[in-house]
Structures are given as structure tokens and as C-alpha cells.
N, CA, C and O atoms as a GROMACS GRO file, in nm:
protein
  316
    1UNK      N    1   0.085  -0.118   0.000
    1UNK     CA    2   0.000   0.000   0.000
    1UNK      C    3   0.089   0.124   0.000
    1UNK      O    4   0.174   0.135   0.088
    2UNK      N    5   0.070   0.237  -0.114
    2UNK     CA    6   0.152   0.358  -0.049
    2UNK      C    7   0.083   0.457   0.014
    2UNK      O    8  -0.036   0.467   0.041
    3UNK      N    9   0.166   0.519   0.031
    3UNK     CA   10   0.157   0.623   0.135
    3UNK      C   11   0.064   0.755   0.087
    3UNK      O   12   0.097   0.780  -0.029
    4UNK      N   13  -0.024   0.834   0.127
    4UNK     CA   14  -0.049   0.951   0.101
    4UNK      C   15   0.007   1.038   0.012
    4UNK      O   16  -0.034   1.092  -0.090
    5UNK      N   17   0.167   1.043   0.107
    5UNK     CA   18   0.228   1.162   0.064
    5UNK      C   19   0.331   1.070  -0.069
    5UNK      O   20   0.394   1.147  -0.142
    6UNK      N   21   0.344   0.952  -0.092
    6UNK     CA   22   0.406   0.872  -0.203
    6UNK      C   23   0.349   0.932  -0.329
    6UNK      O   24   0.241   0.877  -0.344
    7UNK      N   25   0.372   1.030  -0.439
    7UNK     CA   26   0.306   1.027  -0.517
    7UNK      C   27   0.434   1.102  -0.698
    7UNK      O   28   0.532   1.177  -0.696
    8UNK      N   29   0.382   1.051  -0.786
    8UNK     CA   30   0.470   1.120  -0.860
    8UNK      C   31   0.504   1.236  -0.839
    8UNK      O   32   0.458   1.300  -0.745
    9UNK      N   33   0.588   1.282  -0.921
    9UNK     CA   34   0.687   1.427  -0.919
    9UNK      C   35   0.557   1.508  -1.006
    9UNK      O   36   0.559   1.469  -1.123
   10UNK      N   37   0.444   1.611  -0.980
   10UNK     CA   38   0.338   1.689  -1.060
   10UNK      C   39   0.230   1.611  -1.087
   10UNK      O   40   0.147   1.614  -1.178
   11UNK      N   41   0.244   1.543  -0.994
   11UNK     CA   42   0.085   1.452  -1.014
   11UNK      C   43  -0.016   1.501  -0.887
   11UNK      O   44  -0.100   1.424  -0.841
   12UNK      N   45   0.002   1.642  -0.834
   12UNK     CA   46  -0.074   1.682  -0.741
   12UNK      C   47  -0.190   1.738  -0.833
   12UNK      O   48  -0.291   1.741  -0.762
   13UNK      N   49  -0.205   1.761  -0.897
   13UNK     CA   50  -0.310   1.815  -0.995
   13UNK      C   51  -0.317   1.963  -1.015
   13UNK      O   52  -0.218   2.035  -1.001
   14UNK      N   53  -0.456   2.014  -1.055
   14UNK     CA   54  -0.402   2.158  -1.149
   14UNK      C   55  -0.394   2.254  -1.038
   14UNK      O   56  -0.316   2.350  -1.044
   15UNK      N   57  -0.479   2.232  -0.928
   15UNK     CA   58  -0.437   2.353  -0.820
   15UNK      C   59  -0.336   2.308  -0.741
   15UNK      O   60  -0.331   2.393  -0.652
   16UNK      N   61  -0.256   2.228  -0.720
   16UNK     CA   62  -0.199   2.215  -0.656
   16UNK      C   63  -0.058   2.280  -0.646
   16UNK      O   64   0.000   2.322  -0.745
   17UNK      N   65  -0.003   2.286  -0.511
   17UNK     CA   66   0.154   2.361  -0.591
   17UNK      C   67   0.223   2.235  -0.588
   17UNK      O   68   0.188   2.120  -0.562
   18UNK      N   69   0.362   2.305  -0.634
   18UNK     CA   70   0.496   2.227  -0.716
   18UNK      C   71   0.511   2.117  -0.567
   18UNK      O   72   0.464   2.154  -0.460
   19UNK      N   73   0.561   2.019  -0.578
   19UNK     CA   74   0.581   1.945  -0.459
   19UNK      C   75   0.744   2.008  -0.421
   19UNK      O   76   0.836   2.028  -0.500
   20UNK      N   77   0.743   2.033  -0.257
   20UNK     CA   78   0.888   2.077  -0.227
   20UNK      C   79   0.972   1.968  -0.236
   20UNK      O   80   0.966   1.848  -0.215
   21UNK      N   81   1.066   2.065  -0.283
   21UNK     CA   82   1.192   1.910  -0.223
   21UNK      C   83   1.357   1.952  -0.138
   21UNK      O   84   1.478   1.957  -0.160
   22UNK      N   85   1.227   1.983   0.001
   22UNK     CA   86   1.337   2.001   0.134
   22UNK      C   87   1.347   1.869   0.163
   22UNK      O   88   1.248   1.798   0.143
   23UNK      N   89   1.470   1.808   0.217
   23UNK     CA   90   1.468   1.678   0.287
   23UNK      C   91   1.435   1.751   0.394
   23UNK      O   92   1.439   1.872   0.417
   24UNK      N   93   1.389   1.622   0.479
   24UNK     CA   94   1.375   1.658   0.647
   24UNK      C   95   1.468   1.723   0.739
   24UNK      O   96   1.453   1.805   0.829
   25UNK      N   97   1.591   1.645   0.678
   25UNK     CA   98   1.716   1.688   0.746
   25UNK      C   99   1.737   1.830   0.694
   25UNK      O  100   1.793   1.914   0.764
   26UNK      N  101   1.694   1.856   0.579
   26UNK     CA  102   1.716   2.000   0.562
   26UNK      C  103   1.628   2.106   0.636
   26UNK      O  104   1.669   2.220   0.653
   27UNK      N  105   1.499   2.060   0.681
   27UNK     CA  106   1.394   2.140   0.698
   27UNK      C  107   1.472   2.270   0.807
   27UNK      O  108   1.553   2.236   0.893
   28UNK      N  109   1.445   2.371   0.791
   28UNK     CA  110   1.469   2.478   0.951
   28UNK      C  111   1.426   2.407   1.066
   28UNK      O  112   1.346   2.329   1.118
   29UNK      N  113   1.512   2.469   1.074
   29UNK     CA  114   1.405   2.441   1.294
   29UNK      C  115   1.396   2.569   1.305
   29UNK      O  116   1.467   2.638   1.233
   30UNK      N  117   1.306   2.630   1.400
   30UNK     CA  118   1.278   2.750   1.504
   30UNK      C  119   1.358   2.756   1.614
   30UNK      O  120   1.374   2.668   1.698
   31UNK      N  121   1.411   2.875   1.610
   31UNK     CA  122   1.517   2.932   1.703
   31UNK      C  123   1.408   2.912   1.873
   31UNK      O  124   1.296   2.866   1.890
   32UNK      N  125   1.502   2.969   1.963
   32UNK     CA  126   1.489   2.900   2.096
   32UNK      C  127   1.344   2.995   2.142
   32UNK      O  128   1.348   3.117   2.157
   33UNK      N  129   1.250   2.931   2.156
   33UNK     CA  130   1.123   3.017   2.198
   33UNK      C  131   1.163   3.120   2.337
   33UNK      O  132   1.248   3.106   2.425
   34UNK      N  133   1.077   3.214   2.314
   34UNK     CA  134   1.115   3.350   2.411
   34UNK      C  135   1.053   3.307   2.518
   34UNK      O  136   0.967   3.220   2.504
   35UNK      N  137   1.089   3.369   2.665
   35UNK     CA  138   1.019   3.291   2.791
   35UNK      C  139   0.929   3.354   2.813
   35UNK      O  140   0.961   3.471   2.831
   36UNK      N  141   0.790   3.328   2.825
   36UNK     CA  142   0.591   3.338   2.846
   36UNK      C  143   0.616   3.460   3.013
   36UNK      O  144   0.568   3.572   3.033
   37UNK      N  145   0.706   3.375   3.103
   37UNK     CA  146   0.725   3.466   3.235
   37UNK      C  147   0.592   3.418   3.300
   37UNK      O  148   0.527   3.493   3.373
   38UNK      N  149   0.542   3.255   3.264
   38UNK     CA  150   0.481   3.174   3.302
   38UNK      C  151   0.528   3.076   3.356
   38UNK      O  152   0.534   2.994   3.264
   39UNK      N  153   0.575   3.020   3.464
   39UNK     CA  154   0.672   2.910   3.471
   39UNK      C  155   0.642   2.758   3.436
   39UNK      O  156   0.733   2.689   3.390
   40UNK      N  157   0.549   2.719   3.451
   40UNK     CA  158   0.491   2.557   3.361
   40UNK      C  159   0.471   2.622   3.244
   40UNK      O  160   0.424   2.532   3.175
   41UNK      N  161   0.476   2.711   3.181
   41UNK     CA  162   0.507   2.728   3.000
   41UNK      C  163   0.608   2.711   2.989
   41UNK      O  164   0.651   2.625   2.911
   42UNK      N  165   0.690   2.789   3.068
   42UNK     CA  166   0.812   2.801   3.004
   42UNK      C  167   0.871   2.645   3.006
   42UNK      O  168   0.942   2.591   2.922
   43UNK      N  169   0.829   2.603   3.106
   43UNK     CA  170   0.886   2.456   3.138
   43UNK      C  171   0.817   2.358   3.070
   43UNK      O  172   0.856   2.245   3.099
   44UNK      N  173   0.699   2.362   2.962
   44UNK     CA  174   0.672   2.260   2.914
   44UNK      C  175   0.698   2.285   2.774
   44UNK      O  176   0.680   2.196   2.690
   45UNK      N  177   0.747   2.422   2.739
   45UNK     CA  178   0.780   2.461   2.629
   45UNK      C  179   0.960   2.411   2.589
   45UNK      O  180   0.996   2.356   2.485
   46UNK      N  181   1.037   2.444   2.687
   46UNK     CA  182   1.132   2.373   2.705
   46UNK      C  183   1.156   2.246   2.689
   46UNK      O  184   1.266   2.215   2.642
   47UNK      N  185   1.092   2.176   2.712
   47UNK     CA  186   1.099   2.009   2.632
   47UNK      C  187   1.083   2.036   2.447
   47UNK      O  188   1.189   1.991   2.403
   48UNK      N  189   1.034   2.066   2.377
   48UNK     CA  190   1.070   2.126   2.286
   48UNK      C  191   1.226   2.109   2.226
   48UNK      O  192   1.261   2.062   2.118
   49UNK      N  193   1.304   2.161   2.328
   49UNK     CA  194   1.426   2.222   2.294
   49UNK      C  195   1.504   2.086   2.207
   49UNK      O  196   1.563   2.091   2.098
   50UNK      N  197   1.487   2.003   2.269
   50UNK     CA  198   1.579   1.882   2.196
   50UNK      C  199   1.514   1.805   2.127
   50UNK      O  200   1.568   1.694   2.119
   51UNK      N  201   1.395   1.816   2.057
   51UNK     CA  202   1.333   1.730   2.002
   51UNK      C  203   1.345   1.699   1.805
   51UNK      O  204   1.290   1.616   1.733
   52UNK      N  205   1.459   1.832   1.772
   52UNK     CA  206   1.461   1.741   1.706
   52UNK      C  207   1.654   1.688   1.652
   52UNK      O  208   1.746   1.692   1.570
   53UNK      N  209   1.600   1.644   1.785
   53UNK     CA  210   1.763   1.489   1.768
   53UNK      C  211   1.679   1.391   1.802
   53UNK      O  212   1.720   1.276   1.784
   54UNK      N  213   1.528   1.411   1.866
   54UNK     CA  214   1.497   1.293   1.866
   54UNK      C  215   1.388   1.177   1.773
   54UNK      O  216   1.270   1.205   1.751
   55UNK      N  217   1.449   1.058   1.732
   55UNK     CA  218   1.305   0.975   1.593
   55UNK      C  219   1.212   1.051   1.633
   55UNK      O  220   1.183   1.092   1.746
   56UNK      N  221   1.139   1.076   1.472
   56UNK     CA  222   0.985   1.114   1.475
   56UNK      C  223   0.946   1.023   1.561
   56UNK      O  224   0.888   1.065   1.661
   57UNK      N  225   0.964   0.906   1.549
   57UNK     CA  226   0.848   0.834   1.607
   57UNK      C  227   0.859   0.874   1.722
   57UNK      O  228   0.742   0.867   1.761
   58UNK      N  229   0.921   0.914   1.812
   58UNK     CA  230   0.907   0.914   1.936
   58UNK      C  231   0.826   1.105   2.008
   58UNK      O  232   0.809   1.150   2.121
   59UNK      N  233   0.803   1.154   1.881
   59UNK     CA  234   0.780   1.300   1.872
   59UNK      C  235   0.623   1.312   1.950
   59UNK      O  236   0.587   1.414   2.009
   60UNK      N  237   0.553   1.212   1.940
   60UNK     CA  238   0.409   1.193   1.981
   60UNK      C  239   0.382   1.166   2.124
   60UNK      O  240   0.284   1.200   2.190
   61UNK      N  241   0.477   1.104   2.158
   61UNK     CA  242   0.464   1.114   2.346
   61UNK      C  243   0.543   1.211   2.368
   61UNK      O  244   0.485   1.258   2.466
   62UNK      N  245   0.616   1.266   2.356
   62UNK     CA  246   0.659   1.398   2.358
   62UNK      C  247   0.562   1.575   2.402
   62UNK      O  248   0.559   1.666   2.485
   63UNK      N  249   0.508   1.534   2.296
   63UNK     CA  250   0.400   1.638   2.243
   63UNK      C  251   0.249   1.558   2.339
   63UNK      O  252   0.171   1.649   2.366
   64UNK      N  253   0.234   1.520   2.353
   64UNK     CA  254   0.185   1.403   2.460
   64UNK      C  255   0.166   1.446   2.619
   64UNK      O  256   0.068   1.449   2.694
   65UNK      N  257   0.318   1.482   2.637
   65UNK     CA  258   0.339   1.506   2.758
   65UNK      C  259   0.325   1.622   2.826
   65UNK      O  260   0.291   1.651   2.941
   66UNK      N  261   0.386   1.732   2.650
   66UNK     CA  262   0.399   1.909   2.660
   66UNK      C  263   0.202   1.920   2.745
   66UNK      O  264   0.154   1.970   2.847
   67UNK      N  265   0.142   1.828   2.606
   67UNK     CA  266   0.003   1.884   2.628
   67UNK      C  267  -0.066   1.846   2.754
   67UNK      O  268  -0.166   1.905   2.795
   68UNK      N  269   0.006   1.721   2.827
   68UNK     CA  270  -0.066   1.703   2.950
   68UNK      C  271  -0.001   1.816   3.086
   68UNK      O  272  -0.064   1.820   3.191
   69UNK      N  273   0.107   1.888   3.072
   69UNK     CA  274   0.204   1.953   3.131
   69UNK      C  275   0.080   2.083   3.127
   69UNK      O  276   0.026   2.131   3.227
   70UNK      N  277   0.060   2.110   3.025
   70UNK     CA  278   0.042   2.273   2.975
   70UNK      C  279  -0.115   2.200   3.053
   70UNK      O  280  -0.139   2.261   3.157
   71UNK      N  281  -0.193   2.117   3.033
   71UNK     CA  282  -0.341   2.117   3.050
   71UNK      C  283  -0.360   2.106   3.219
   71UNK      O  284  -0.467   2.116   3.280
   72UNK      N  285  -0.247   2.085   3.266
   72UNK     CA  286  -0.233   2.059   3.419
   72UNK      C  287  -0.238   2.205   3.486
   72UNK      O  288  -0.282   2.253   3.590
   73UNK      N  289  -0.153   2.260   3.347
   73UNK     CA  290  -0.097   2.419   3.445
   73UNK      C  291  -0.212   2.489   3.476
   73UNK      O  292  -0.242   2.545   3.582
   74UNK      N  293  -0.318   2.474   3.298
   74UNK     CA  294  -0.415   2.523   3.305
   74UNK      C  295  -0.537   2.548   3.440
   74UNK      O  296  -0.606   2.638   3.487
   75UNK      N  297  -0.497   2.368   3.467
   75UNK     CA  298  -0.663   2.342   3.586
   75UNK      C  299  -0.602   2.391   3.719
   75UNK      O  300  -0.679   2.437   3.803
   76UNK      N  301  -0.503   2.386   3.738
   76UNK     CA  302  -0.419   2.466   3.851
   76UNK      C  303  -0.452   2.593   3.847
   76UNK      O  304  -0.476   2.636   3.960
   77UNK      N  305  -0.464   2.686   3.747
   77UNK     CA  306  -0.469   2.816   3.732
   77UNK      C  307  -0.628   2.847   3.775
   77UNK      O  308  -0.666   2.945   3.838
   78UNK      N  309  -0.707   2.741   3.725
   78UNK     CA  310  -0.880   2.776   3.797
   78UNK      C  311  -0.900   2.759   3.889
   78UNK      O  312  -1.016   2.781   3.926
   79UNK      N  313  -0.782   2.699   4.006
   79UNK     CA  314  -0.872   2.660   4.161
   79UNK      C  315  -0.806   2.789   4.202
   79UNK      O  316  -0.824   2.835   4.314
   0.00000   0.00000   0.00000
């Protein structure tokens, strides 16, 4: 079976644009996020920082964790 994104070189059709061709390894990263002067932001934003040395695959508990971090800070902030 392929993939979604598997597809010829202009076979996206007539609206579509040109397909890029950044490798991954080429893609940018975003410079070091500015600090909120929130401290569980700043601290769940900070995990961030090394993520990408680490497999995609592992990017989802990651992001996983930011969001259970940040949703914690949140319910803390209503009592």
C-alpha cells in the first residue's frame, strides 16, 4: 500500500503547488522560543528544545506530555 504523501513528481493536480523538495534533514528548525514569564510554559515549552535529535516516532509522546504539562498548568490556574 503507499503512502499519502508517495506520489509522482506533478501529479498533485491543477491547483496544486509544485511538490517541495526540502529533505527533512534539511527542513529549519525555530530558534529557541522566548520565555511566556509563566513558569509551567516556560517549562513545558522547554521540552521542545531537543526534540529534534529525537526519531519522529518518538515526537508523539513527547508532544503528549507538553500537552498534558500545559493542560495541568491550566486546571491549577482555575482553583
Amino acid at each position: 500500500m503507499s503512502e499519502l504523501n508517495d506520489h509522482p513528481e506533478g501529479a498533485g493536480g491543477p491547483q496544486s503547488p509544485e511538490p517541495q523538495s526540502v529533505e527533512p534533514h534539511d527542513a529549519p528548525w525555530p530558534d529557541d522560543a522566548a520565555p511566556t514569564g509563566d513558569a509551567a510554559v516556560d517549562s513545558a515549552v522547554e521540552q521542545l528544545a531537543g526534540i529534534s535529535s529525537v526519531p519522529v516516532a518518538e515526537h508523539s509522546g513527547i508532544y503528549a506530555e507538553i500537552h498534558d504539562s500545559l493542560l495541568a498548568a491550566l486546571d491549577a490556574d482555575e482553583r
